[in-house]
Structure formats: C-alpha cells, structure tokens
C-alpha positions in Angstrom: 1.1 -4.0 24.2 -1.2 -6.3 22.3 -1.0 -9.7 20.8 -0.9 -10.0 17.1 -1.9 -13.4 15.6 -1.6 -13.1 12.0 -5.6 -14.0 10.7 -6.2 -12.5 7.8 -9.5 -10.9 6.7 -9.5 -9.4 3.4 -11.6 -6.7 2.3 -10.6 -6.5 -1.2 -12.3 -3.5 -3.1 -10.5 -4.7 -6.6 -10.0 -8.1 -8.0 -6.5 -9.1 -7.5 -5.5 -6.7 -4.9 -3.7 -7.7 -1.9 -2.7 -6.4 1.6 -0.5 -8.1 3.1 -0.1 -7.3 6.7 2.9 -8.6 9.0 4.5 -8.1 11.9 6.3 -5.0 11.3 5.5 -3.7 7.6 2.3 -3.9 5.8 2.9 -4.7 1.6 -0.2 -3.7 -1.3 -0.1 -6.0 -4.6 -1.4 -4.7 -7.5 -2.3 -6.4 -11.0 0.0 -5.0 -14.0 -3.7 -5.2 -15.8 -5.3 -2.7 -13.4 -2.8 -0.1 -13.8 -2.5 -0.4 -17.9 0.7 1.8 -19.1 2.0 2.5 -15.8 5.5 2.1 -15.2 6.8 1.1 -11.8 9.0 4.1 -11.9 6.0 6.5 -11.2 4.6 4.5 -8.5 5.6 5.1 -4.6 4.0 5.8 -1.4 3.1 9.0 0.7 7.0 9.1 1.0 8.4 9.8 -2.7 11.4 7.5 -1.6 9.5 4.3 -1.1 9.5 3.1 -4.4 7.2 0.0 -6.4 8.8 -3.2 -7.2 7.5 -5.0 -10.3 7.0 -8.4 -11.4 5.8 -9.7 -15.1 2.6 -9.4 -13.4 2.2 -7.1 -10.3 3.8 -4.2 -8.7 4.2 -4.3 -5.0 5.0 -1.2 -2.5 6.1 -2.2 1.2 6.5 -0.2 3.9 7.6 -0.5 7.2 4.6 0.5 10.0 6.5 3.4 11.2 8.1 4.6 8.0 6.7 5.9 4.2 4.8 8.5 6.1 2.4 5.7 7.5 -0.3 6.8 9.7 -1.3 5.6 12.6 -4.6 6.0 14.4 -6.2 4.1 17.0 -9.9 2.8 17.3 -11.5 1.3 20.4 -10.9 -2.0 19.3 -7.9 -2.1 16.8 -4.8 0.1 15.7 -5.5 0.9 11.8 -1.4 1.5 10.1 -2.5 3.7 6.7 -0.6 4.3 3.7 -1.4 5.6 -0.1 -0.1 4.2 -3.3 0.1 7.4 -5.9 1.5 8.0 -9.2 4.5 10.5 -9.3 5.6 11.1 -13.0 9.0 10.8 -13.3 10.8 14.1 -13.7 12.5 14.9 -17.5 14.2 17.5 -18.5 11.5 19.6 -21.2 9.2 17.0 -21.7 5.9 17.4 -20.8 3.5 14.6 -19.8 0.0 14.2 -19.0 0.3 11.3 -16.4 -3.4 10.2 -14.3 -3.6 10.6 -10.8 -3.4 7.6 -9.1 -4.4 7.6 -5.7 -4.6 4.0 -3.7 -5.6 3.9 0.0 -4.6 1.0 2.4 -4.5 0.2 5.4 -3.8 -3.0 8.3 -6.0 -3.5 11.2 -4.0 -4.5 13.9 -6.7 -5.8 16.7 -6.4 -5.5 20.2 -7.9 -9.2 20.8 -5.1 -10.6 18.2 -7.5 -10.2 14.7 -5.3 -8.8 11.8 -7.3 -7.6 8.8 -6.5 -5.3 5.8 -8.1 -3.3 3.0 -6.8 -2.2 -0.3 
C-alpha cells in the first residue's frame, strides 16, 4: 500500500468549489449561489441514497471511497476515487416538473509518492 500525506492541490474549475479529500471519504462543497433554486433534496451522488447536506450557504455531499458508487481507477502514478454530484427531482404524486440536469464530476488523487490532490 501507499503512503498518504494529506497536501492539498486544488484544481478548482468553479469559484467556491471545494474537494476535500481524506483519509477514507472524499466531500464536494458547493455555493448555494451556483446552484440558484436548488433544493438539497434533489441533490445526491451516483448512489440516489447519498444524499446533500445544506448549510445557509453551501451544500455538501460526502462519500466514503468505497461507497456512493465511487469509482476507482488507477494511473501510473496515483489512484483517482471518482464520484458525480446530479440532480434527482424529487418524486410527487401528479405533479409534473421540469427540473435541469445537473451533472458535477469529482474526483481525489491519491498519489503513490504521498501527493493528495482533487478536482471539482
């Protein structure tokens, strides 16, 4: 097994946006103000069970690096943990909503020479 020393490099493609990788789960933050009129009920990961949780002014989604349908793949210098934030509307009995796709990719670079980096 490798080392991990927890460095962060952040390659941040939205202002605000955070990966946060650890030990054993990686965790996305995202600004209320770049999701405008989302509500943290239709927000979760690949796995529909792995749900946002929501300050006044982010929502965060969490997942442990083997669970949420994480993926795994590993590169000749790192192992990358992946995971996607999408928007799932909420299910109501004859209402009909038009609800935008929302479709987040992420992912924690877990170096073999003890680097950790992310990108959201």
């Amino acid at each position: 097994m490798f080392s991990l020393l927890f460095n962060f490099l952040s390659f941040i493609l939205a202002p605000g946006v955070d990966v946060q990788c650890n030990r054993d789960n990686m965790t996305i933050i995202i600004p209320k103000s770049l999701l405008r009129g989302i509500d943290r009920e239709h927000l979760r990961l690949l796995d529909t069970t792995c749900k946002a949780e929501e300050t006044s002014g982010h929502f965060s989604l969490t997942t442990p690096l083997t669970g949420c349908n994480t993926t795994r793949r590993q590169t000749p210098t790192a192992i990358v943990y992946s995971n996607t934030v999408l928007e799932i509307p909420v299910a109501a009995e004859d209402v009909v909503t038009r609800v935008r796709e929302i479709e987040i990719q992420f992912s924690c670079f877990y170096s073999k020479y003890g680097v950790v980096s992310s990108v959201g």
